[in-house]
C-alpha positions in Angstrom: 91.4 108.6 -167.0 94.0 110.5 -168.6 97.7 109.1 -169.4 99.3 112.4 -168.1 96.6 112.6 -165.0 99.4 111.6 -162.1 97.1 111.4 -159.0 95.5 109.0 -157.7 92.3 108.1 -157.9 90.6 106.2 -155.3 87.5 103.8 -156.0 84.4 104.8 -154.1 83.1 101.3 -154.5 85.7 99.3 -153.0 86.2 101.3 -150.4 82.5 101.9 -149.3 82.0 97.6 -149.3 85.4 97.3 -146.9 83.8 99.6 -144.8 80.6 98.2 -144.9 82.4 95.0 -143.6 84.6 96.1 -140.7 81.1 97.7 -139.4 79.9 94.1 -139.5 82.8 92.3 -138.1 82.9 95.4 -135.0 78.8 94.5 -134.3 79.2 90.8 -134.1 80.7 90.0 -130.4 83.4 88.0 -130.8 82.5 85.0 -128.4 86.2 83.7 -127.2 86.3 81.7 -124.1 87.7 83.6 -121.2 91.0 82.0 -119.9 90.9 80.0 -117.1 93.8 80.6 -114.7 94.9 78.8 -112.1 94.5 79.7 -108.2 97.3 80.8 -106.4 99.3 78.9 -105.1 102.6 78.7 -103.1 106.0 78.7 -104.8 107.9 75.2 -104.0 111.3 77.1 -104.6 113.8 78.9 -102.2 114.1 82.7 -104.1 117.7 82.9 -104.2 118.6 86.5 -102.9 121.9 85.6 -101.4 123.8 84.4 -104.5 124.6 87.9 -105.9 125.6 89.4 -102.8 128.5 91.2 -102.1 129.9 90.7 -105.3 131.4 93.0 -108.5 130.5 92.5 -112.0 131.6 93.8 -114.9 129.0 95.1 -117.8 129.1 96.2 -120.9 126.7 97.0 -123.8 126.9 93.5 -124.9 126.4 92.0 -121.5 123.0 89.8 -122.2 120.2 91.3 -119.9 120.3 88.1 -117.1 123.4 89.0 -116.6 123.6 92.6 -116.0 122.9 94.2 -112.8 119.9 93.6 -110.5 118.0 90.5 -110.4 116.8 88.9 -113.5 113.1 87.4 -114.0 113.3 85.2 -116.6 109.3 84.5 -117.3 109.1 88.0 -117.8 112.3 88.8 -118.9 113.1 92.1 -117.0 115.8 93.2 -114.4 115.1 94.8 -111.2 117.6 96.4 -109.4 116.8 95.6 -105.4 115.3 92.3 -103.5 112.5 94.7 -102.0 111.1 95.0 -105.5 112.5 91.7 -107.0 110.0 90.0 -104.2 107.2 92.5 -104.6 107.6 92.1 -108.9 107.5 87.7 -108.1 104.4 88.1 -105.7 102.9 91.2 -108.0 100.2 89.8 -110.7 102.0 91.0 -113.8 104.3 87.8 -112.9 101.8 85.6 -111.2 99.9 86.1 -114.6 102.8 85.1 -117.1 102.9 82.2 -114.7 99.5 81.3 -115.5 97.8 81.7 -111.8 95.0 84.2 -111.2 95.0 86.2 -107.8 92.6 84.3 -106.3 93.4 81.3 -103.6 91.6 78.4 -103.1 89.0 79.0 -99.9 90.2 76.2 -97.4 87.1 73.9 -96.4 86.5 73.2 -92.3 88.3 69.5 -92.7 91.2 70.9 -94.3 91.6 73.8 -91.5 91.1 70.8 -89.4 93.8 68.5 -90.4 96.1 71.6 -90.8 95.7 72.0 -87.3 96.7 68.6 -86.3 99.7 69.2 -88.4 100.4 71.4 -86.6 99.9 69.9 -83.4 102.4 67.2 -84.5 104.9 69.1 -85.5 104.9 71.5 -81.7 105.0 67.6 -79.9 108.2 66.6 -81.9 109.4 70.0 -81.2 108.9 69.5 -77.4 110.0 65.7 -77.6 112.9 67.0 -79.3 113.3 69.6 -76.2 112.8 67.0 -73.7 115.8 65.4 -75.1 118.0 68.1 -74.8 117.0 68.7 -71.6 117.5 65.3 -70.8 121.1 65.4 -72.4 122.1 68.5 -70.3 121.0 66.9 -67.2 123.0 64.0 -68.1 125.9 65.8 -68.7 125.7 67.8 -65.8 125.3 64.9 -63.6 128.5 64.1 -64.8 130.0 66.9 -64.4 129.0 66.9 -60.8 130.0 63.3 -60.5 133.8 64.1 -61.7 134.2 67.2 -58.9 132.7 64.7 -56.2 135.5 62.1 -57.5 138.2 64.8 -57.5 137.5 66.4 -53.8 137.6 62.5 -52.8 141.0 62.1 -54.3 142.1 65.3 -53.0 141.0 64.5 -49.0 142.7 61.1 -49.7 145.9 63.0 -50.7 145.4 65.1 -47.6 144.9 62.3 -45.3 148.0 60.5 -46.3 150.1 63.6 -46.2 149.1 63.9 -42.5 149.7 60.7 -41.3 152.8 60.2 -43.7 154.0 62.9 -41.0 157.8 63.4 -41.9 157.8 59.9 -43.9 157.6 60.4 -48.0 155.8 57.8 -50.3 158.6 54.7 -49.8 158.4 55.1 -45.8 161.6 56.9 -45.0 161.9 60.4 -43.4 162.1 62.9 -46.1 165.5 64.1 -44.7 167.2 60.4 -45.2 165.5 60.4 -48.2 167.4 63.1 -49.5 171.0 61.9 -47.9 170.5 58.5 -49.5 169.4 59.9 -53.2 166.0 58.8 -53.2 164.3 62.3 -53.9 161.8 60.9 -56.4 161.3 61.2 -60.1 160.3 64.8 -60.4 156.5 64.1 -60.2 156.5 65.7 -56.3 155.4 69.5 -56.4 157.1 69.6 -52.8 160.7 71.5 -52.3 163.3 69.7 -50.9 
């Protein structure tokens, strides 16, 4: 090589044995273990859709991305801007992935379908035991009810009855006329005029 030779010279050797070994490395199948995901499986959160509603916020260029607009996933870290596609991104497989689950769901076996359905059938009985009460309640309280105006009309026809054969006598026994020249016109709780 010359001193004032400025290009570069590349050795054919060197080159040809790193190329000789990348052909190797390509050839032999790396054998990794596929990774094992988890079935699906359901969420034991409530999404919170609500919180953001209906309210104004302020952003900037320095505003951190969980805080800007839209709805924030933070195991993927990404914003989306409407709950339609903030629930379609949570149940899409992008984020089940990150989350470590796999599409697939566990197949159910015949006793679990089983119990499941007397679950079930629990639940509808307390539902309708729950019902009954009510029903039971109302009735109650109509009965009640009922029992009041039946106590009321009696009161009333009592009323009646000693108004007719009071005749021209108030409530101390003297004609309502004499009552009135002596002073004794009551205490204001009589809805009659005198």
């Amino acid at each position: 090589m010359r001193p004032d030779d400025h290009r570069r010279k590349w050795d054919k050797n060197e080159y040809q044995k790193l190329a000789q070994e990348r052909l190797q490395n390509q050839s032999a199948p790396k054998e990794e273990e596929p990774v094992q995901r988890e079935n699906l499986k359901r969420r034991d959160y409530k999404v919170d859709l609500d919180s953001k509603l209906g309210k104004s916020v302020v952003i900037n260029k320095n505003t951190p991305t969980s805080q800007s607009g839209g709805y924030y996933c933070n195991v993927c870290d990404c914003v989306v801007k409407d709950s339609i596609n903030f629930l379609d991104h949570i149940n899409g497989k992008k984020h089940q992935r990150n989350l470590g689950m796999s599409m697939k769901v566990e197949r159910s076996t015949v006793d679990q379908v089983k119990e499941r359905f007397q679950q079930n059938k629990k639940k509808m009985e307390e539902k309708q035991k729950d019902y009954e009460l009510d029903k039971r309640l109302r009735e109650a309280k109509e009965e009640e009810d009922r029992y009041k105006e039946h106590r009321k009309e009696k009161r009333k026809e009592r009323k009646r009855k000693a108004e007719e054969n009071g005749g021209d006598f108030g409530g101390n026994g003297l004609p309502d006329d004499m009552a009135a020249i002596m002073g004794f016109s009551g205490f204001g709780g009589s809805k009659k005029n005198l």
